[in-house]
N, C-alpha and C positions, 0 to 999 in steps of 0.2 A: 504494500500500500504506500503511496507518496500524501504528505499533508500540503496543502497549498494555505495561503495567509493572504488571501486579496484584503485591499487596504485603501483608501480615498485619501489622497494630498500623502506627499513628501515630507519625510521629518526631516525640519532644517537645524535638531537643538544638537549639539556634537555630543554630550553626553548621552541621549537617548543614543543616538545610531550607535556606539559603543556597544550600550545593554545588547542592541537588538545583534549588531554583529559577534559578539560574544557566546550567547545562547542561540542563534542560529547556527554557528560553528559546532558547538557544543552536542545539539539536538542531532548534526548531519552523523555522528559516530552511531545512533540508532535506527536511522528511518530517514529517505529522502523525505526532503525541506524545501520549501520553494515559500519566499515572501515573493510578492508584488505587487508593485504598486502603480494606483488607477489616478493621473494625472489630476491632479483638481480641474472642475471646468472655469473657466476663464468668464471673466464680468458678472460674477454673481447677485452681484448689490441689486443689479435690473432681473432679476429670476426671484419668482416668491419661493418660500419653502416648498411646497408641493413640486413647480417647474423642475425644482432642484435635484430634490429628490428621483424625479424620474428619468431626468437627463444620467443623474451616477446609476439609478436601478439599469437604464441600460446599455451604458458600460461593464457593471458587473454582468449581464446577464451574458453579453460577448467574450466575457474570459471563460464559461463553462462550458464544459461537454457534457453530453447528454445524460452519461454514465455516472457523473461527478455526484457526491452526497454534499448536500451544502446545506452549512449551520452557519446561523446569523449570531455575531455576539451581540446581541440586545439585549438590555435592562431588564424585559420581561420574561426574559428566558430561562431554564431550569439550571439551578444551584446547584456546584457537586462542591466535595469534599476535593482536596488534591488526590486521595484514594480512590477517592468513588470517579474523579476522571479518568484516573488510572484505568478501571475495570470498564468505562464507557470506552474508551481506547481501543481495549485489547478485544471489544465485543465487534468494533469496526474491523480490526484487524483481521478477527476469524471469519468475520462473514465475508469475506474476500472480496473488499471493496477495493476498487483499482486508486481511486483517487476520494480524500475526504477533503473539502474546502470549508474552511473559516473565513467570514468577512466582518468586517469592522467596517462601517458604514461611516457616510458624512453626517454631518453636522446635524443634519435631521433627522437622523436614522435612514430608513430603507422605503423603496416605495412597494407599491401594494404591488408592482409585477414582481419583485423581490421576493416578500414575503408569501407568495402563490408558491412560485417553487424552491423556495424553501423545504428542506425534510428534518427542519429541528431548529431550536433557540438556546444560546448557550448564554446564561448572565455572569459577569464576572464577579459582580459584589452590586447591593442594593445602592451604592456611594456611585457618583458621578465621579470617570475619568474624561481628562481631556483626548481625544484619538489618538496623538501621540504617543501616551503614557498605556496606554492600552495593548501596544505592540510586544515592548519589553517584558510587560506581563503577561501576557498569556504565552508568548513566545517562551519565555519561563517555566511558565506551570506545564506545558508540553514536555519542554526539558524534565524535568520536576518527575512528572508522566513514567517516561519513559525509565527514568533510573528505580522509581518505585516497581516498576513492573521485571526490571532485575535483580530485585534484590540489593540494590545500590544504598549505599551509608549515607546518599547528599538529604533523604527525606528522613526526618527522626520520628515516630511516631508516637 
């Protein structure tokens, strides 16, 4: 299985890209990794929320194949423990998905073509992150994931 990390706008802060290049290096010793990222669109200010939204809905909806499992990190989406991702992980794994996609949406979240195909919501904490900081986290708990599902000393339980 390959994990994919679609992602709206460019992180310009140097310490984030660090995080993210760190634990993505980190993560490729378990399971291909692929971040990418979906250009922000250009003169926002004149796009209301919803235009907005639809315009990234589909750009995201052009990086997927048909095959792909795609979960939304949204706010309203189901809580796991770092454990309990662990064993959602390794259930993707068995079931012999070729490719599992995570998205981190804009500013407004996701539009409703988005959210149709969708096959799951993943929340990271009831607390508002900025997009940015969003990356190196979950980018993380992937990492995190993966080493608990070897028996690895980085998760202390």
């Amino acid at each position: 299985m390959q994990i994919k990390l679609l992602a709206i706008g460019k992180t310009d802060h140097k310490p984030i890209q660090e995080l993210i290049s760190e634990y993505t290096e980190r993560l490729g010793y378990y399971i291909r990794f692929d971040l990418e990222i979906i250009p922000d669109l250009k003169n926002t200010k004149s796009l209301s929320e919803s235009v907005q939204k639809e315009r990234e809905g589909e750009l995201i909806l052009k990086k997927l194949q048909t095959s792909d499992e795609l979960i939304l990190l949204d706010e309203r989406g189901k809580s796991f423990s770092s454990l309990e991702f662990s064993e959602y992980l390794q259930k993707k794994m068995n079931s012999g998905l070729r490719q599992l996609v995570f998205v981190i949406g804009g500013p407004y979240g996701f539009s409703e073509a988005v959210y149709a195909r969708a096959n799951g919501k993943i929340s990271l904490s009831k607390m508002t992150f900025s997009h940015q900081m969003i990356r190196p986290f979950f980018i993380e708990q992937l990492y995190r994931a993966f080493t608990i599902l070897r028996n690895e000393p980085y998760h202390h339980q």
